[in-house]
C-alpha positions in Angstrom: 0.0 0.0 0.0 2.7 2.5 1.3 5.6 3.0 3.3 5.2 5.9 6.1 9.0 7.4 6.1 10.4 10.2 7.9 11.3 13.0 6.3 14.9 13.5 5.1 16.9 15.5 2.8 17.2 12.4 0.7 13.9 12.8 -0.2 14.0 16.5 -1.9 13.8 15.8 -5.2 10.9 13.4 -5.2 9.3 15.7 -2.4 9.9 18.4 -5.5 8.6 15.8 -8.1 5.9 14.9 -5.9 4.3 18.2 -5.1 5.0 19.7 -9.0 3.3 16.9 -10.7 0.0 17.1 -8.2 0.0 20.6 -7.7 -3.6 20.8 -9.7 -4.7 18.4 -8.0 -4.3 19.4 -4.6 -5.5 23.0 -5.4 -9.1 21.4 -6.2 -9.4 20.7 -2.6 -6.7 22.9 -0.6 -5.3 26.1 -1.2 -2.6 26.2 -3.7 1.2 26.3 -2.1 2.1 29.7 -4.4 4.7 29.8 -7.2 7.1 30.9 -4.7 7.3 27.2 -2.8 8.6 25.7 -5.7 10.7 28.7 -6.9 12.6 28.6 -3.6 12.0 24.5 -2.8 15.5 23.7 -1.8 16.1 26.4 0.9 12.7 25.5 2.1 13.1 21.6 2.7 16.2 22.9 4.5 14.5 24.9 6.6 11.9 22.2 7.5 14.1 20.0 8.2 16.0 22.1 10.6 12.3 22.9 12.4 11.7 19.2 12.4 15.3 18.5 13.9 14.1 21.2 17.0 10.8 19.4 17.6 8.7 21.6 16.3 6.9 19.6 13.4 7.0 16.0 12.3 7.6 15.7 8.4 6.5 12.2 6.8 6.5 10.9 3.4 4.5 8.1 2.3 6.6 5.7 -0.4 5.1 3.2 -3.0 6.9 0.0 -3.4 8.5 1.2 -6.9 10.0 4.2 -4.3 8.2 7.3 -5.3 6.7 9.4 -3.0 2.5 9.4 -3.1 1.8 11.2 -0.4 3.1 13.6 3.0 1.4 13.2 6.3 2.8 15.8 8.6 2.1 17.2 12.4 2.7 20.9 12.5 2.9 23.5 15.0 4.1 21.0 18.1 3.5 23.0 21.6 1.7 21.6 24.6 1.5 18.3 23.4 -0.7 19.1 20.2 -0.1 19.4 17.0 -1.9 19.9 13.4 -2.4 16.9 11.1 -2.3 17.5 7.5 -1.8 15.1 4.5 -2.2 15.2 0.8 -2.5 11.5 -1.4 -1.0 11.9 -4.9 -3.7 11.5 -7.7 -2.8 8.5 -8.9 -3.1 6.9 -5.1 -6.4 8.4 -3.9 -9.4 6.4 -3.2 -8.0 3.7 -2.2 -7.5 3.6 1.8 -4.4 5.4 1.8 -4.7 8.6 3.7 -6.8 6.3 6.1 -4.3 4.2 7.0 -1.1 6.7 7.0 -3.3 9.1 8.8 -3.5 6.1 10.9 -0.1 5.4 11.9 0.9 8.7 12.1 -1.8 9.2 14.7 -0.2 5.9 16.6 3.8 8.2 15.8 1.9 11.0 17.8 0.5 8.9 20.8 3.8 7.0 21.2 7.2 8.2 20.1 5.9 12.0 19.5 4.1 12.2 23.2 1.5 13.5 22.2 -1.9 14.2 23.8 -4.1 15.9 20.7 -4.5 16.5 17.4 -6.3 19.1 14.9 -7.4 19.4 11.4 -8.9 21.2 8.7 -10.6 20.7 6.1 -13.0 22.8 3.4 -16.9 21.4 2.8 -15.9 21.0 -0.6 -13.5 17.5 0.3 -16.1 14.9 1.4 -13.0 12.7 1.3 -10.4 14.2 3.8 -13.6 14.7 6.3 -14.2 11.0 5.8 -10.5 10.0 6.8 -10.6 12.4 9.6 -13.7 10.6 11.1 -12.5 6.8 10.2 -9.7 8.3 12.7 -11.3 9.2 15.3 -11.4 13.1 14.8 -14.4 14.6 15.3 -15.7 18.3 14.3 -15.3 21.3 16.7 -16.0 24.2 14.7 -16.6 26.0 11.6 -13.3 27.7 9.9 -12.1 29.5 6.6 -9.6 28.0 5.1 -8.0 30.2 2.4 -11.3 31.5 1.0 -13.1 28.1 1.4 -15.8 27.6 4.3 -14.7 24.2 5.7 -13.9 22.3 9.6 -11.8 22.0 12.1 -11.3 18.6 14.2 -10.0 17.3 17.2 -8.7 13.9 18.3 -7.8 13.4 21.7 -4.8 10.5 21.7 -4.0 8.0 24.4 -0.3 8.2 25.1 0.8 4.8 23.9 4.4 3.1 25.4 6.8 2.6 22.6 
């Protein structure tokens, strides 16, 4: 199905490849990442991965067996024991139970070797589908938000610290 993976510098090229060949599709359903994220890519994995190395996100790719990357599952904004869950399944991988099981064991990464006690998430009305993998994990709405221009939700999960 996939491989959840870290992120690494290793991975900035297909990261690149990755987000540039789905950037279409993503903006159907999220607000577009700006011409300036891929204009300045390389100084910007760097600097993620220097915010991941201090603790303040977790970056993950998720591999296909041939190697290339089909989708990211990250937790942003780490303080207090919460973070934000976001994810984005290539094209040629959605609908298939994906999302719901990386989401999935980056929820059980969050509980366990993360520490962490909570989650959030957003999504806009207009994405039946990432509302659907919120709820198959356990997320459930607490308000109404705007995201970009977009009316959409935000979630919660509470998580069980879980020993490693």
């Amino acid at each position: 199905m996939g491989e959840l993976q870290r992120l690494t510098a290793a991975h900035a090229a297909a990261l690149l490849a990755f987000e540039t060949a789905n950037r279409a599709w993503f903006a159907r359903s999220i607000p577009d990442r700006g011409d300036d994220y891929f204009a300045d890519f390389a100084q910007r994995h760097a600097a993620i991965l220097a915010e991941q190395a201090a603790g303040l996100h977790h970056f993950h790719v998720v591999v296909d067996a041939a190697g290339a990357i089909v989708g990211r599952v990250n937790l942003v904004d780490v303080a207090e024991g919460r973070a934000e869950l976001g994810y984005r399944i290539a094209a040629s991988a959605a609908g298939k139970g994906l999302a719901t099981a990386m989401v999935a064991q980056v929820c059980a990464l969050a509980a366990g070797a993360y520490a962490l006690t909570g989650l959030t998430a957003v999504t806009t009305l207009d994405n039946p589908a990432s509302a659907a993998v919120l709820r198959r994990n356990g997320f459930i709405v607490d308000e109404p938000i705007t995201l970009g221009d977009r009316p959409g939700l935000r979630y919660l999960r509470d998580l069980e610290i879980q020993p490693d």
